[in-house]
C-alpha positions in Angstrom: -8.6 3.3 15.9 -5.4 2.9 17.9 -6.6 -0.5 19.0 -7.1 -1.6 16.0 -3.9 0.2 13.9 -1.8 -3.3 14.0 -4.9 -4.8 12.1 -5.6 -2.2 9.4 -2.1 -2.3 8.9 -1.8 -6.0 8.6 -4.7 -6.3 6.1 -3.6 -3.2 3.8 -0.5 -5.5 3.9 -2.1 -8.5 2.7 -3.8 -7.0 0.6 -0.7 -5.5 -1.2 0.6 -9.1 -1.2 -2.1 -10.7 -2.8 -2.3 -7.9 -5.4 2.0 -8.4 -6.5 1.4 -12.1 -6.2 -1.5 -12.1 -8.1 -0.2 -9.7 -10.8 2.7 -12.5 -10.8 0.5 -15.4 -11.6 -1.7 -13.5 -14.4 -4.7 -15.6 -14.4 -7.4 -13.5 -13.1 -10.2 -16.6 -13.7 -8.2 -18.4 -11.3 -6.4 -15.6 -8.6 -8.2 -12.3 -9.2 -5.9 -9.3 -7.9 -7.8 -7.6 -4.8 -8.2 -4.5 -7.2 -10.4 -6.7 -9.9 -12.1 -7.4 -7.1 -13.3 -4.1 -5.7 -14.1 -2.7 -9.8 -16.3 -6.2 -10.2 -18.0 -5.4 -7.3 -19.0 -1.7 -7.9 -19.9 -3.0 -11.6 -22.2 -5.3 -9.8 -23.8 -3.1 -7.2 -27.5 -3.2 -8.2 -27.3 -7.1 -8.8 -25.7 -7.8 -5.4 -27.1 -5.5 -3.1 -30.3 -4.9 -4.5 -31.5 -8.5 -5.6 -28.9 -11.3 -4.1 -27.5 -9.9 -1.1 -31.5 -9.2 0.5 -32.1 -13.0 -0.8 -29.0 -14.2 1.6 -30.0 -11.3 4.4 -33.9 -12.8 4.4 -32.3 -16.1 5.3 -30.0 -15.5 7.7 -32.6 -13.1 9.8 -35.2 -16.2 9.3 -32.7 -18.8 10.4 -31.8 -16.9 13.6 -35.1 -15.8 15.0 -36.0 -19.3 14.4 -32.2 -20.7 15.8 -32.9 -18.2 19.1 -36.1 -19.5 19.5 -35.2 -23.3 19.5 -31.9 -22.8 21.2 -33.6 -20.9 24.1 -36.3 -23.6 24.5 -34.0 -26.0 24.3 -31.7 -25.1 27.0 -34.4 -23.8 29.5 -35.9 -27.6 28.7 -32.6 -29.0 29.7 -32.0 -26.9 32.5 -35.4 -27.7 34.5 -35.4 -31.6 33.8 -32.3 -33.6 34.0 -33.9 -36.5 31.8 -34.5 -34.1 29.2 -30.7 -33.4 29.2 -30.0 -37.0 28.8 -33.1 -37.8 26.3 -31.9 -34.4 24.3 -28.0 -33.4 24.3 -26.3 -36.5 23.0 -29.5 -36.1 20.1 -27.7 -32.0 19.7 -23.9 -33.8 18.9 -25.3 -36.0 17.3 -26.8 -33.5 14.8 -23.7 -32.0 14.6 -21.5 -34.8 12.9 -23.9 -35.5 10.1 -22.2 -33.7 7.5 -24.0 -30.4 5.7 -23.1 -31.1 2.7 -25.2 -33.8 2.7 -28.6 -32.3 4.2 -28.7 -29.6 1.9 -29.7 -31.5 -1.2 -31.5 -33.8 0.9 -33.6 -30.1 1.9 -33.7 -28.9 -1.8 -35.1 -32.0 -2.8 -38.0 -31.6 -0.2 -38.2 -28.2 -0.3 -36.8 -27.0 -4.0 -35.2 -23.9 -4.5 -37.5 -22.3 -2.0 -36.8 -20.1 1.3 -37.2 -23.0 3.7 -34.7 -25.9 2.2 -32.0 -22.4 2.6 -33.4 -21.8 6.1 -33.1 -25.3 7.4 -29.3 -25.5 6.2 -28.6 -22.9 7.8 -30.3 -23.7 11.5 -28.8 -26.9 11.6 -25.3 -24.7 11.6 -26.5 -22.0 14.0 -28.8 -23.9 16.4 -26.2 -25.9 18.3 -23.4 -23.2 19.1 -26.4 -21.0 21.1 -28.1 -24.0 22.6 -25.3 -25.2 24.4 -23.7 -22.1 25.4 -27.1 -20.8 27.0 -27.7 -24.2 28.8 -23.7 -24.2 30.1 -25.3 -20.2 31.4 -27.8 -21.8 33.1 -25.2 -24.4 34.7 -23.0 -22.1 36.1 -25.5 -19.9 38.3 -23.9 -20.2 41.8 -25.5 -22.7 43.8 -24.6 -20.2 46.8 -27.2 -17.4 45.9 -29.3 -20.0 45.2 -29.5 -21.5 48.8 -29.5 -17.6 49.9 -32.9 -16.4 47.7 -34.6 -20.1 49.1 -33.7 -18.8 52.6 -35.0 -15.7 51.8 -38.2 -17.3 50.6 -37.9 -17.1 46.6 -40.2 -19.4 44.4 -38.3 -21.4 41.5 -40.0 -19.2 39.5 -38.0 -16.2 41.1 -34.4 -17.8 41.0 -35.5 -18.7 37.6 -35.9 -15.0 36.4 -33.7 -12.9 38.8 -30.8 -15.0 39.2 -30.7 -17.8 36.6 -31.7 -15.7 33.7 -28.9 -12.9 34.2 -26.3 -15.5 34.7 -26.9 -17.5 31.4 -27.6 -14.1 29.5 -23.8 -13.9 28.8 -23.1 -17.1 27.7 -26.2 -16.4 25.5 -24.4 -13.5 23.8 -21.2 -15.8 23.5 -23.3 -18.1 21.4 -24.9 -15.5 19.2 -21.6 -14.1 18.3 -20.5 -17.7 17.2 -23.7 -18.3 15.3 -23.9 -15.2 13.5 -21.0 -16.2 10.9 -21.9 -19.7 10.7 -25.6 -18.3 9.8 -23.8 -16.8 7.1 -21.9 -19.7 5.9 -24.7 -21.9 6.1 -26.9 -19.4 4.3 -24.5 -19.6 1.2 -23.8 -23.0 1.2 -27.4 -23.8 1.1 -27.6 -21.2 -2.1 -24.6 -22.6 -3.4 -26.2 -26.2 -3.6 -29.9 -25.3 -4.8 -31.2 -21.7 -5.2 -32.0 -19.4 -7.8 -31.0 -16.4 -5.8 -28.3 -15.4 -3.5 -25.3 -14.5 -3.1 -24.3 -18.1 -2.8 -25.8 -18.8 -6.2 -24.4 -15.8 -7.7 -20.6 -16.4 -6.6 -21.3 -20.9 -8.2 -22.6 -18.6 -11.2 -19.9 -17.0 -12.1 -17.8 -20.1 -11.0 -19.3 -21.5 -14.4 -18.3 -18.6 -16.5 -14.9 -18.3 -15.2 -15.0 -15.3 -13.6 -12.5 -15.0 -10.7 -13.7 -12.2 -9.7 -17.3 -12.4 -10.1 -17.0 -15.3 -7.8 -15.1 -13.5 -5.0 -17.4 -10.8 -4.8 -20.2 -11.9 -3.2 -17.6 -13.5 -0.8 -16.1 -10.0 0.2 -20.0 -8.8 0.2 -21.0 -11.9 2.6 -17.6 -11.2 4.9 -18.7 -7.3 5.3 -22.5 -8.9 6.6 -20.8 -11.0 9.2 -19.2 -8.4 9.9 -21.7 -5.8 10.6 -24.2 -8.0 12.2 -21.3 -9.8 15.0 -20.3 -5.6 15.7 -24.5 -5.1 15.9 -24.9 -8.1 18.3 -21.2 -7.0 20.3 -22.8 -3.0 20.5 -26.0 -4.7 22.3 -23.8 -6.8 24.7 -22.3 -3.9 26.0 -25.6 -1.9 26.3 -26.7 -4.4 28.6 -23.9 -5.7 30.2 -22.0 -1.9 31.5 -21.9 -3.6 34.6 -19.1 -5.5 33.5 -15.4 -4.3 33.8 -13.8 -4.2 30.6 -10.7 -6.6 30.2 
């Protein structure tokens, strides 16, 4: 808590700001006070947490185990075969200056409103952070041990798992912390341009009725996931990774 006092303290302080300010401007529709905020959101409990907020959770868990997957094939592809890395990265930046706005009603229209055209929004965010990061892991294992273990008789397959492994596993972690809110972001947009569920669609919902507030609630609700899941992800790092000094 003492770490952190400077930040509570700064947010309580925003917070009071945006409440005077808002107060000020009177036009809830438009600037909801933080307070309208918190009472739409316990009016709304059952409809967000029960219904949209699973919807937007079942896609970002989908999107990841499927983002891991890809991103650690990818990079161990890469990492093995030099012409892969040429046939493949430029392919990876290239995906990322297409912009998402325009996939995701390219998706919906293949997909609908369904799970997948949400899903493939999403990976198209998430894929690339934890891709590169794991394959810049894998580039950095010192070349030193490496020519020590093939003195000492070790197989590729040995460097592989016992020194190439551990030294990318970081790097990995870096990547999953950067892909976990842009899961989260993805996972709304996609629900904010074609879906019948979600918080996403909720929060462009009550964008249509004027409802300030109704449309920054899901927004505080998707900010708390983020949230929670980077602190999950940071609580595993340092279970496997004690080694490491703190700095």
């Amino acid at each position: 808590m003492k770490r952190y006092a400077y930040t509570i303290l700064f947010i309580i302080l925003l917070f009071l700001v945006c409440e005077i300010i808002a107060n000020m401007i009177a036009l809830s529709f438009i600037l909801p006070t933080p307070t309208q905020i918190m009472i739409k959101l316990w009016d709304l409990r059952e409809t967000l947490f029960l219904h949209h907020l699973l919807a937007t959770f079942k896609i970002i868990i989908v999107c990841l185990s499927i983002s891991v997957i890809v991103a650690i094939l990818l990079a161990v592809g890469m990492n093995l075969s030099k012409k892969l890395e040429d046939i493949l990265y430029p392919i990876l930046l290239t995906s990322q200056t297409i912009p998402i706005i325009i996939l995701a009603p390219i998706f919906v229209l293949w997909f609908g409103y369904s799970l997948w055209s949400k899903v493939l929004v999403t990976i198209v965010i998430t894929f690339f952070p934890l891709t590169v990061t794991t394959f810049d892991g894998f580039r950095t294992t010192n070349s030193e041990l490496k020519s020590l273990l093939r003195t000492m008789g070790a197989t590729k397959r040995d460097i592989f798992i016992k020194l190439e492994i551990p030294s990318a596993l970081p790097y990995f972690f870096s990547g999953l912390k950067v892909a976990i809110p842009m899961s989260v972001v993805g996972a709304a947009i996609g629900e904010w341009l074609g879906a019948d569920e979600g918080l996403g669609y909720f929060s462009r919902r009550m964008m249509s009725q004027f409802d300030g507030a109704g449309v920054f609630a899901p927004v505080v609700v998707l900010s708390v996931l983020g949230i929670l899941m980077f602190g999950i992800v940071v609580l595993i790092e340092k279970h496997l990774f004690k080694w490491r000094e703190d700095k």
